[in-house]
Structure formats: structure tokens, C-alpha cells
N, CA, C and O atoms as CSV, one atom per row, in Angstrom:
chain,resi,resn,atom,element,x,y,z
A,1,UNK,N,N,33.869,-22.248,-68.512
A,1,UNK,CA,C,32.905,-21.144,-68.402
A,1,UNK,C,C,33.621,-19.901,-67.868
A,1,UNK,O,O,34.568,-19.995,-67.087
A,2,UNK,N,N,33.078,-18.580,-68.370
A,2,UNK,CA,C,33.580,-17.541,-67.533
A,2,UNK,C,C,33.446,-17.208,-66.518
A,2,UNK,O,O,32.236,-17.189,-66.294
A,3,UNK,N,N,34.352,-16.705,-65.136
A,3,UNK,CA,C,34.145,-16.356,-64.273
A,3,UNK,C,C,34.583,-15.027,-63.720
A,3,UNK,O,O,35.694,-14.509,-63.832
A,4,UNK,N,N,33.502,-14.559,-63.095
A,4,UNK,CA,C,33.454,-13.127,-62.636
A,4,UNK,C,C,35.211,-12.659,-61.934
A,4,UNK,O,O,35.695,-13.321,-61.016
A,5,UNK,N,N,35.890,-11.561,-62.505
A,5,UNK,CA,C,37.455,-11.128,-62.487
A,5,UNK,C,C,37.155,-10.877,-60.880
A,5,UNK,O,O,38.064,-11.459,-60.288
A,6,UNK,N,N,36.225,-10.230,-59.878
A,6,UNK,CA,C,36.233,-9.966,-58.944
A,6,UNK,C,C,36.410,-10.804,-58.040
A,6,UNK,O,O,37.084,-10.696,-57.016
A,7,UNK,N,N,35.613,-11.918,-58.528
A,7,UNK,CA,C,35.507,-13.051,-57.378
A,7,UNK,C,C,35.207,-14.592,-57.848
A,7,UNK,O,O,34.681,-15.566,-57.311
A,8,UNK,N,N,35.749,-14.348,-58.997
A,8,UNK,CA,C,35.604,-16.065,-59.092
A,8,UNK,C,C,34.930,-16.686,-59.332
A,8,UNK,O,O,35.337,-17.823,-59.569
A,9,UNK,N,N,33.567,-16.454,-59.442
A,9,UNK,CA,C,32.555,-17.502,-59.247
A,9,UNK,C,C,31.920,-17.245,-60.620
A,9,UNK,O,O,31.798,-16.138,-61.145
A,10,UNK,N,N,31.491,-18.552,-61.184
A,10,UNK,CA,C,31.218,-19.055,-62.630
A,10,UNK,C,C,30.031,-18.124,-62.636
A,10,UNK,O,O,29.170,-18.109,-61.756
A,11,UNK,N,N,30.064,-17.125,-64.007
A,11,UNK,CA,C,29.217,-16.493,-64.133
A,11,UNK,C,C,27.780,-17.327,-64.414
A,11,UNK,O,O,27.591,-18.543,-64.454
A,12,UNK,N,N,26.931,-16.313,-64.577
A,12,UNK,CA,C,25.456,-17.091,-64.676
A,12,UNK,C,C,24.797,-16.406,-66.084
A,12,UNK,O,O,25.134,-15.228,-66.195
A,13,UNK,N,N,23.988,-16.865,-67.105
A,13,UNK,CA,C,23.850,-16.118,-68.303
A,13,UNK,C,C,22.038,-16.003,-68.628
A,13,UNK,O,O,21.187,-16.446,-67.856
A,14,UNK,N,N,21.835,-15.520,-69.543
A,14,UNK,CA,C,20.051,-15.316,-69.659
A,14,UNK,C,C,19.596,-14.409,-70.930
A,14,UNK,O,O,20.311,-13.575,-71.486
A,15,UNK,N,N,18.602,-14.659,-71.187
A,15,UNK,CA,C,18.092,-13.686,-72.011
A,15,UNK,C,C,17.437,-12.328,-71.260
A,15,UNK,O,O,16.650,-12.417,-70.318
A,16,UNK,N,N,17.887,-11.088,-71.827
A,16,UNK,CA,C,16.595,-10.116,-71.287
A,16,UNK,C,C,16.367,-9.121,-72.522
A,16,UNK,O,O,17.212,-8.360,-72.993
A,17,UNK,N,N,14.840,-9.317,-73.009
A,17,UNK,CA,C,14.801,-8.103,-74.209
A,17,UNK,C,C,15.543,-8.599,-75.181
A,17,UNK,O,O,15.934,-7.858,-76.083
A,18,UNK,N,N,15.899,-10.116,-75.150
A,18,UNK,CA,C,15.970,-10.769,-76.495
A,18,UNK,C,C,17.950,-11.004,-76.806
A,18,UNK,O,O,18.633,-11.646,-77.605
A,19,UNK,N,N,18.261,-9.897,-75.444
A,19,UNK,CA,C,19.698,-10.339,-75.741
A,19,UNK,C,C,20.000,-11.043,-74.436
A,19,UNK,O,O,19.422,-11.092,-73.350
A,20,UNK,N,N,21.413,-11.718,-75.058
A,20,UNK,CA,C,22.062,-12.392,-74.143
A,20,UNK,C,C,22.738,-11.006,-73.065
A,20,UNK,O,O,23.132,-9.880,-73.368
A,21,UNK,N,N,22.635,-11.743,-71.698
A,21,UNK,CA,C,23.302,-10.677,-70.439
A,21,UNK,C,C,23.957,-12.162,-69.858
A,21,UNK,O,O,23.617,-13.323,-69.628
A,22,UNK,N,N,25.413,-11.053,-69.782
A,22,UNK,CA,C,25.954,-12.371,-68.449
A,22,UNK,C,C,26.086,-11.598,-67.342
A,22,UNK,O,O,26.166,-10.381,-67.511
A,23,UNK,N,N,26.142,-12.215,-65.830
A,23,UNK,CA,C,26.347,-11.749,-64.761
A,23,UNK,C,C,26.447,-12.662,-63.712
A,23,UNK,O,O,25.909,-13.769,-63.692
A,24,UNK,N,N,27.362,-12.026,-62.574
A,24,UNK,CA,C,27.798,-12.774,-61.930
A,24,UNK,C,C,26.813,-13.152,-60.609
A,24,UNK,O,O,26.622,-12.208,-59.844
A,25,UNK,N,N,26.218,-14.337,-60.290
A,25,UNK,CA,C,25.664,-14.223,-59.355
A,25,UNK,C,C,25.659,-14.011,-57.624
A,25,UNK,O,O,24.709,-13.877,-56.853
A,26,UNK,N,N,27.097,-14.041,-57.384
A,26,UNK,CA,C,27.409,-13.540,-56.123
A,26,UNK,C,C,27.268,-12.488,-56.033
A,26,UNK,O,O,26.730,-12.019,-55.030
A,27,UNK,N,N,27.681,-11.756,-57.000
A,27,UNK,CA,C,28.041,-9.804,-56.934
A,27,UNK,C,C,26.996,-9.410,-57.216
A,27,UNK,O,O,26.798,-8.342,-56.637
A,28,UNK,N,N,25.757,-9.859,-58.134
A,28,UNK,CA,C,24.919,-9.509,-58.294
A,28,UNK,C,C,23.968,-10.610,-58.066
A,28,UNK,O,O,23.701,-11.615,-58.725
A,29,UNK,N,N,23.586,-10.202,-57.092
A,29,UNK,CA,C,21.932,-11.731,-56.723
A,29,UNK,C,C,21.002,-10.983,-57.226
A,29,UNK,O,O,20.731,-9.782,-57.215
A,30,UNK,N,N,20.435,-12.219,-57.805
A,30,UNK,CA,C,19.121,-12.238,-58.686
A,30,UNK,C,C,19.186,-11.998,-60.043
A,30,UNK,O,O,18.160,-12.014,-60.723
């Protein structure tokens, strides 16, 4: 899986508005 270049931690993925978004959940909570 990919992980966030900043810090490592296995990104987290989702639909919003029908597209795929990935993001990292440490750097970005929620």
C-alpha cells in the first residue's frame, strides 16, 4: 500500500463526489 512521503504511515483511501481521494490519516485526521 502507499504511504504518506512525510511520515510513513499507510495511506487511507475513499470515495468523495464519486472519485477516488487518497489521504494520509495522521497528517490529515478525519
Amino acid at each position: 500500500a502507499p504511504t504518506c512521503p512525510r511520515c510513513d504511515t499507510p495511506l487511507a483511501h475513499g470515495r468523495v463526489a464519486g472519485r477516488t481521494t487518497v489521504w494520509c490519516p495522521h497528517c490529515q485526521p478525519g
